[in-house]
Z-matrix of the N, CA and C atoms (Angstrom, degrees):
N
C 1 1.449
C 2 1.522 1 108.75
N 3 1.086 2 120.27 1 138.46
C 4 2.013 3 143.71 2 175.82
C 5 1.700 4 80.95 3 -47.40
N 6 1.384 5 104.09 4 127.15
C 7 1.704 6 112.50 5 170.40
C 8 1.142 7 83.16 6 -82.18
N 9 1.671 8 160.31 7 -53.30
C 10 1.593 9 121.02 8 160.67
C 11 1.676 10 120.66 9 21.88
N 12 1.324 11 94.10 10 -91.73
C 13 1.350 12 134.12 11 -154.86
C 14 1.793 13 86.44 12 -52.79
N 15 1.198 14 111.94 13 -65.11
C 16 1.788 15 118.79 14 -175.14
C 17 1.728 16 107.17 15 -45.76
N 18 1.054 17 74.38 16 -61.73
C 19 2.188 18 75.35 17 -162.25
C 20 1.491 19 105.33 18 -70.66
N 21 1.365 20 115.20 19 -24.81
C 22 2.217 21 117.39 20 164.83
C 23 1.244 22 109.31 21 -35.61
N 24 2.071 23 115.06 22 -42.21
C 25 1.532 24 103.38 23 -160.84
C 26 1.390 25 115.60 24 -110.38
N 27 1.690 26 120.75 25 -2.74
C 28 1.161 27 107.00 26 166.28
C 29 1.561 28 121.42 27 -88.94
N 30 1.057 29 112.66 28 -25.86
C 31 1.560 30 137.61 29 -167.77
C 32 1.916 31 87.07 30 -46.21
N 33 1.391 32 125.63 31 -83.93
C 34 1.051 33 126.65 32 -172.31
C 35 1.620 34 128.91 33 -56.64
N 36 1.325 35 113.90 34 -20.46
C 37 1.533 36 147.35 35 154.72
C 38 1.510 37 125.79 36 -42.90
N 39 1.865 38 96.12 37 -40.98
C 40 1.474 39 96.70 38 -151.74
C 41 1.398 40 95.65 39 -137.88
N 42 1.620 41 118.95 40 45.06
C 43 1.338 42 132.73 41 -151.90
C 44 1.665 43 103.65 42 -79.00
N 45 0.888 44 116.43 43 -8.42
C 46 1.796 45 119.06 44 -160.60
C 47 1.800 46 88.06 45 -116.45
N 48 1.359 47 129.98 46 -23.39
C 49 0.886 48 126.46 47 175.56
C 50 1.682 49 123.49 48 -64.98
N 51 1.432 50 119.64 49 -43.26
C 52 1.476 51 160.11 50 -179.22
C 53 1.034 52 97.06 51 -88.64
N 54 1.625 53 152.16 52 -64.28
C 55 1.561 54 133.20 53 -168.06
C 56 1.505 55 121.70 54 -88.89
N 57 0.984 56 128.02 55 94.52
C 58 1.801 57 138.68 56 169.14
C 59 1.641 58 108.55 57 -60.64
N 60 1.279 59 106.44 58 -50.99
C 61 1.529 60 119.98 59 -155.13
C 62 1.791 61 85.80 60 -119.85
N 63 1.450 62 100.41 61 139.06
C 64 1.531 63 107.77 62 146.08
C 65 1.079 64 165.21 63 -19.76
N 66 1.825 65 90.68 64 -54.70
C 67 1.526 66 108.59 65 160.02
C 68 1.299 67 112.41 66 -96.20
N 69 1.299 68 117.68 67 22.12
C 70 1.452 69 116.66 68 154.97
C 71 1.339 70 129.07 69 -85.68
N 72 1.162 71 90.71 70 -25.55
C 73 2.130 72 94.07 71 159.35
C 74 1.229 73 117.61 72 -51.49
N 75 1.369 74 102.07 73 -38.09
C 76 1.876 75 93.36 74 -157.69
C 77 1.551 76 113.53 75 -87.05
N 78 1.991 77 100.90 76 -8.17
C 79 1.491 78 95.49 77 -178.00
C 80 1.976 79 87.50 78 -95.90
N 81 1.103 80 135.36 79 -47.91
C 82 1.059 81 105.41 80 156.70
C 83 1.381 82 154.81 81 -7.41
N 84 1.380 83 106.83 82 -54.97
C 85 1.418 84 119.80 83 163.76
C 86 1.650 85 126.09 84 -72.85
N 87 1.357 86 102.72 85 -23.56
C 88 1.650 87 120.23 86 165.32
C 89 1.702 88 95.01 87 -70.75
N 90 1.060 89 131.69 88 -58.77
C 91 1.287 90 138.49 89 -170.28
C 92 1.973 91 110.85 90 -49.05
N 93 1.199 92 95.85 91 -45.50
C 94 1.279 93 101.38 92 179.95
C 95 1.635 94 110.27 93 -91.50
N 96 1.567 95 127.30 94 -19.51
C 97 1.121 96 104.34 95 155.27
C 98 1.443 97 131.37 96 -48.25
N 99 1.420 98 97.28 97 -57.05
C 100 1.356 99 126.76 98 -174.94
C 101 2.041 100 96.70 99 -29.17
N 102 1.525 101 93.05 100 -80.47
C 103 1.323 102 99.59 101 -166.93
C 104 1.602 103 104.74 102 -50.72
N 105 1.227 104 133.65 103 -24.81
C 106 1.564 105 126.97 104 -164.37
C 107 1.510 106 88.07 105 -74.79
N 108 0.952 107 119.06 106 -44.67
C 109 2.118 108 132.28 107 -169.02
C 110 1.895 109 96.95 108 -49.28
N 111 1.386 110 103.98 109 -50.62
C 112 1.653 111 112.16 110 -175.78
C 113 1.097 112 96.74 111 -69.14
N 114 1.509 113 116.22 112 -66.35
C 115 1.514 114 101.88 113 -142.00
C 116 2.321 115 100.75 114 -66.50
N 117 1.154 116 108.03 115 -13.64
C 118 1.529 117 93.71 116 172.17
C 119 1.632 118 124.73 117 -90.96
N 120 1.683 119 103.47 118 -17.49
C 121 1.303 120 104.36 119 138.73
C 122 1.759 121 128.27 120 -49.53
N 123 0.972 122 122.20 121 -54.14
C 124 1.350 123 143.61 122 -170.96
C 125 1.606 124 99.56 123 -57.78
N 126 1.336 125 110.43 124 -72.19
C 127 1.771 126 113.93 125 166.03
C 128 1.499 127 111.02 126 -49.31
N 129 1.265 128 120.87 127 -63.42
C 130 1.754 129 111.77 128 159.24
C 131 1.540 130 125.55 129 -14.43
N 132 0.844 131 125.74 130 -58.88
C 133 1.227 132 157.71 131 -143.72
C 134 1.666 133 109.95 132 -81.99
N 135 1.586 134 84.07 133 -61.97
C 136 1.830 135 114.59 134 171.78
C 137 1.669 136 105.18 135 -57.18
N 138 1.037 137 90.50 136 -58.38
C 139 1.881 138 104.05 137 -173.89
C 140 1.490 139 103.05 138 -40.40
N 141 1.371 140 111.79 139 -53.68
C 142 1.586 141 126.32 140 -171.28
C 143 1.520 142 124.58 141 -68.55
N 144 1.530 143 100.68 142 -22.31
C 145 1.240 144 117.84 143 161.37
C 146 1.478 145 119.37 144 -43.47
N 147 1.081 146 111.09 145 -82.05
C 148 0.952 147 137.11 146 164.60
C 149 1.658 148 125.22 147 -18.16
């Protein structure tokens, strides 16, 4: 499985686990944009394959 796919579902899951500091949310949340941006590129991509 696309480590995508792995680290997409704990990241938002395990939010108190990952933020110490404050402004660690917000790069967090950049973090998980980021990957949401790929991984529908990534399915994009797949689709077109095809």
């Amino acid at each position: 499985m696309d480590r995508r796919f792995c680290q997409f579902g704990p990241d938002p899951l395990l939010r108190s686990h990952f933020i110490l500091k404050p402004e660690d949310a917000q790069t967090l949340n950049g973090l998980l944009g980021t990957e949401a941006l790929l991984l529908g590129v990534f399915i994009l991509l797949m689709g077109l394959k095809k």
